[in-house]
N, C-alpha and C positions, 0 to 999 in steps of 0.2 A: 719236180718243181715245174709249173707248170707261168707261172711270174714272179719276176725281181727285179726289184729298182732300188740299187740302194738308197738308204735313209729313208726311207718310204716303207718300203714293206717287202712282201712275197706273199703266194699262192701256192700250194702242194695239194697232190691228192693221193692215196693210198691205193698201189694197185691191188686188183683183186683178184681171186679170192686172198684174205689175210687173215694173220692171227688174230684179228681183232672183230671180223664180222661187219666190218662197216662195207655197204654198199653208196656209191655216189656219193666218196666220200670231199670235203673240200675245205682245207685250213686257211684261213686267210691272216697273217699279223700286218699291223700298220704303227708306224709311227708317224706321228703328229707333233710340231713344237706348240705347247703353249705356254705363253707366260715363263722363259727363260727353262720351261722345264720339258720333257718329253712324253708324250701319254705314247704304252705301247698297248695294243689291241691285242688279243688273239680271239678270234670267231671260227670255230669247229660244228659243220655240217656235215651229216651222213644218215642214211638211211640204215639199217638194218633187219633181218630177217627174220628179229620176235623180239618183244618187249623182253627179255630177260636179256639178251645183249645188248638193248638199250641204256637199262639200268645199270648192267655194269658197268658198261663204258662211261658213263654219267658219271658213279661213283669212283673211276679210278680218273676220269678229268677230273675231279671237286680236291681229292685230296691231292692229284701231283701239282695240278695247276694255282692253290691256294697255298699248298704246304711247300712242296720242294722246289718248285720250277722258281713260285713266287719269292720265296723265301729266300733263296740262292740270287736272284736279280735283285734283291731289295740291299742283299749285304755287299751284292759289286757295286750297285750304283745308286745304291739310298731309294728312298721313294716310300709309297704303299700300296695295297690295292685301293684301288677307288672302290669299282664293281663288279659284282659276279651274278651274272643272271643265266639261268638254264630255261629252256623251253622246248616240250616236245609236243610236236604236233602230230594229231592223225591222219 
């Protein structure tokens, strides 16, 4: 954990080397009130050591973060996704 404040957010980063292959890597979630209701953030940055462990890790954020993670937050505290955008840069 690298920042915390509650109701606000936190920071983490993954030390390395990991099972996951991520270099510089750095999570950030935030909460925000709007309009009586709560938006919560999650932004996932990291580097890795070849496009094929980029794509997986892509593909297993897409379905834990859409299916389970979301899925499970939605049945404690109602809600939906708003958005899901990926981007990788060279």
């Amino acid at each position: 954990m690298k920042w915390y404040e509650p109701n606000v957010g936190y920071a983490s980063s993954a030390e390395e080397p990991n099972a996951f292959g991520y270099q510089q890597s750095l999570g950030l979630v935030t909460l925000e009130s709007h309009e009586n209701r709560t938006i919560l953030t999650w932004d996932i940055h990291f580097n890795a050591e070849n496009d094929d462990v980029i794509k997986m890790n892509i593909a297993v954020f897409e379905q834990s973060l859409n299916h389970d993670i979301a899925q499970n937050l939605i049945k404690i505290f109602g809600g939906r996704v708003l958005e899901n955008y990926i981007e990788k840069k060279n």
